[in-house]
C-alpha positions in Angstrom: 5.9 -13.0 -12.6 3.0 -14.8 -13.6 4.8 -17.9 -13.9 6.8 -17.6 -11.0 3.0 -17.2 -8.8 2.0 -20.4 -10.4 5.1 -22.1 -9.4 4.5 -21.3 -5.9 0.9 -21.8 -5.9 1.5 -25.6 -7.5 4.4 -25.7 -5.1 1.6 -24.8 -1.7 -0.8 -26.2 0.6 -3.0 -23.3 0.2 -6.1 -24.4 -0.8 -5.6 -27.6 0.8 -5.3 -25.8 4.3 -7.8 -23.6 4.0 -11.5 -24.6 4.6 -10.0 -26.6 7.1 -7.2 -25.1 8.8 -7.1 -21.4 7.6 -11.0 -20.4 8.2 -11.2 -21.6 11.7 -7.9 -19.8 12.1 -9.7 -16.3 11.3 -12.5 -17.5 13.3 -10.3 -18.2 16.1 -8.6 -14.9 16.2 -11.5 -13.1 15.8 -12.8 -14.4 19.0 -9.5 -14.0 20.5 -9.2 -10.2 19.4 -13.2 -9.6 20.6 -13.4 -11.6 24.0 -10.2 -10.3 25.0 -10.9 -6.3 23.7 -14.2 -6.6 25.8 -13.0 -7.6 28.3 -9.7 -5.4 28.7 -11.8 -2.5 27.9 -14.6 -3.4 30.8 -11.5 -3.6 33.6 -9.8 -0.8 32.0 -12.6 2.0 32.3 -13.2 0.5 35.8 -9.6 1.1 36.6 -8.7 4.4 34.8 -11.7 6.0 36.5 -10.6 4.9 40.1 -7.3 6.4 38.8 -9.3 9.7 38.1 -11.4 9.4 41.4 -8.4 9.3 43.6 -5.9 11.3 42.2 -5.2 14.0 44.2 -6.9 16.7 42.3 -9.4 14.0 41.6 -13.1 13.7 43.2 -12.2 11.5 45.5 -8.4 12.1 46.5 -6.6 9.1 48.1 -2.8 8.7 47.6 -2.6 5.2 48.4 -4.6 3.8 46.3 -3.5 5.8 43.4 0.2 5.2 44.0 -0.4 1.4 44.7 -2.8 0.8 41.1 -0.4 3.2 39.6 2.0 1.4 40.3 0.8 -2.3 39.2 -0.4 -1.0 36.3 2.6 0.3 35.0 4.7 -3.1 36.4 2.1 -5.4 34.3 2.7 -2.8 31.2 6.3 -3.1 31.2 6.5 -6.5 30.3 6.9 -7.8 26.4 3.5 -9.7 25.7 5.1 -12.6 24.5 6.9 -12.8 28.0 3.7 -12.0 30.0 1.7 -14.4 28.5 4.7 -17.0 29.0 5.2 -15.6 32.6 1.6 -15.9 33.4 1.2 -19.1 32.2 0.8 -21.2 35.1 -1.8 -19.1 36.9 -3.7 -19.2 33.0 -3.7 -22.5 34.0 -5.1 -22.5 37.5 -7.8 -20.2 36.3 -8.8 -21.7 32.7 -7.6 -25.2 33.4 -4.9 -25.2 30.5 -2.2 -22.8 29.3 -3.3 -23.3 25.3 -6.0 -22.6 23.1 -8.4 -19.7 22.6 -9.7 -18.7 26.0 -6.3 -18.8 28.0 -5.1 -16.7 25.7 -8.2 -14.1 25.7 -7.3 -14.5 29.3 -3.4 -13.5 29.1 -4.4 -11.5 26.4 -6.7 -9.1 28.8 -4.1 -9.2 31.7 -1.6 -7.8 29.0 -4.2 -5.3 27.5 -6.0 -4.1 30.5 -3.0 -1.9 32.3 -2.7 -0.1 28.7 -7.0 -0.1 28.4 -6.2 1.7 31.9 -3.5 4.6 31.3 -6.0 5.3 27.9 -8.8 5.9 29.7 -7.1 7.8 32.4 -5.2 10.3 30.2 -8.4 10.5 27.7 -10.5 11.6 31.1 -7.5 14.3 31.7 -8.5 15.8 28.5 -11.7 17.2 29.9 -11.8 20.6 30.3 -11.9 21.4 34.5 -14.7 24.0 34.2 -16.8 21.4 33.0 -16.6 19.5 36.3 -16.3 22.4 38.3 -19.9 23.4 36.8 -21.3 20.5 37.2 -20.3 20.0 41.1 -22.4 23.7 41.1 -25.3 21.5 39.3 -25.1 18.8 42.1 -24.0 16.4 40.0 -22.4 13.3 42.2 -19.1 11.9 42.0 -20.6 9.0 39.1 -22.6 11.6 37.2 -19.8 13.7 36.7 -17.3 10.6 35.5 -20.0 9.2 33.4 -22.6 12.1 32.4 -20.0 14.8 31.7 -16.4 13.3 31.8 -17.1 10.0 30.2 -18.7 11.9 27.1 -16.6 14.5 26.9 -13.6 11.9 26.9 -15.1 9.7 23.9 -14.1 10.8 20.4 -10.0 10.4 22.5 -11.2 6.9 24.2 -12.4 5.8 20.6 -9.1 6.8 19.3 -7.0 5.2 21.7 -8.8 2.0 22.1 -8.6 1.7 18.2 -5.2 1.9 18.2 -5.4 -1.2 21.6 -7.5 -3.1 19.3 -5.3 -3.2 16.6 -2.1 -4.2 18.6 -4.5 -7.0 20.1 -4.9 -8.0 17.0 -0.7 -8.3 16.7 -1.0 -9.7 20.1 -3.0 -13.0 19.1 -0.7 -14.0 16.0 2.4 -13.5 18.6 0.2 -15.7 21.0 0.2 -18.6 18.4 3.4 -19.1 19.3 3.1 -20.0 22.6 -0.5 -22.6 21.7 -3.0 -20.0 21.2 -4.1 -20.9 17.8 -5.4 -18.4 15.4 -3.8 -16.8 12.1 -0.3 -16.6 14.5 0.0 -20.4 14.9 -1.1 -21.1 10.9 1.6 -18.7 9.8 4.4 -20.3 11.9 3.3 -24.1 11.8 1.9 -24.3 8.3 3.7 -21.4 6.5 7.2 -20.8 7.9 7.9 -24.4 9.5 7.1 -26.2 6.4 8.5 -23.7 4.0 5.2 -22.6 2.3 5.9 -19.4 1.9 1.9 -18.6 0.4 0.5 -19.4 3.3 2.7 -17.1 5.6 2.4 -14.1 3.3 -1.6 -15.2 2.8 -2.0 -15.1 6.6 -0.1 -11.7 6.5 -2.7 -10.2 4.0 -4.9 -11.7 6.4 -3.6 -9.6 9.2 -3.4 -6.3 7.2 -7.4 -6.9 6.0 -7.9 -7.0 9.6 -6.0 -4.1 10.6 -7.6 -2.3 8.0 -11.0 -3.2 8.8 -10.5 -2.2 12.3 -8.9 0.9 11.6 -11.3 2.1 9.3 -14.5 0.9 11.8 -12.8 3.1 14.5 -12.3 5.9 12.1 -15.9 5.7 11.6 -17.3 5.8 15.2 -14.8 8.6 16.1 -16.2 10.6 13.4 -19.9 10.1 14.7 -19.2 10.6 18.1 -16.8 13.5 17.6 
């Protein structure tokens, strides 16, 4: 075995790649997985708790506009990410002037992220308990006080949990991305490691990945337990 890893390590660009190709790489989808979670998260609270408001048992019933965001949201959630981000590509590049690189795909990543960021928060705000609103409509709580002073906290330890799990599949998202021109871990794995053969660098990249997962799994594990 030993023998066999020093064949392939001989045989790799691994160290060659690395300071130069493979650490901007993590840098790269770091900021990709960050900018694009911040961001999907933002428009996803903002969306899932007009999806609240105007549902008709909500504080603000309106049937329209629930039916017609809905609706979108579930469209734009339908579609593979690869394909989205493919699909979306020309108006990436009408709004970031190019179609490749880091920030148009933190944009096509949030596009893709926020109708899911959405549906989270929504059904994690269904999980408060009724009698909590109801009490504090009694109070004179307003409509924002009771989504953000009551619901919003009650909803947290789920929202935590769910967005965990988003952050994790952004994460999957990016290395897809790189190969479509995003960069990151993704495009290293495909251009350095499987196009050339070096089968180090794809299965480093893929340790990579699994740190990452790891790390972000065990963070969210962490601030679910705090604010449980």
């Amino acid at each position: 075995m030993t023998e066999i890893m020093d064949h392939l390590l001989r045989g790799s660009n691994l160290v060659r790649y690395f300071p130069n190709v493979i650490l901007p790489a993590i840098l790269d989808t770091l900021v990709m997985v960050v900018g694009s979670a911040v961001l999907a998260i933002f428009f996803g609270i903002l969306l899932g708790v007009v999806l609240i408001l105007t549902d008709k048992d909500g504080l603000s019933p309106h049937p329209v506009i629930y039916a017609v965001l809905g609706r979108l949201t579930d469209i734009v959630r339908s579609f593979p990410m690869m394909i989205l981000i493919v699909a979306i590509a020309p108006l990436t590049r009408m709004v970031i002037g190019t179609k490749v690189g880091v920030r148009a795909a933190i944009f096509a990543i949030t596009i893709g992220s926020t109708p899911f960021a959405t549906r989270m928060t929504e059904n994690s705000l269904r999980t408060v308990d009724p009698k909590l609103v109801k009490a504090a409509k009694a109070f004179g709580a307003s409509k924002l006080q009771i989504i953000f002073k009551v619901m919003m906290v009650e909803a947290l330890p789920s929202l935590v949990s769910n967005f965990t799990i988003m952050l994790i599949n952004m994460l999957n998202t990016t290395a897809m991305a790189g190969a479509v021109g995003a960069g990151g871990l993704g495009a290293v794995a495909l251009t350095y490691g499987y196009q050339r053969f070096d089968l180090v660098i794809m299965y480093f990249v893929v340790a990579l990945l699994i740190v990452l997962v790891l790390v972000i799994q065990g963070f969210g594990n962490t601030l679910y337990r705090r604010v449980k």
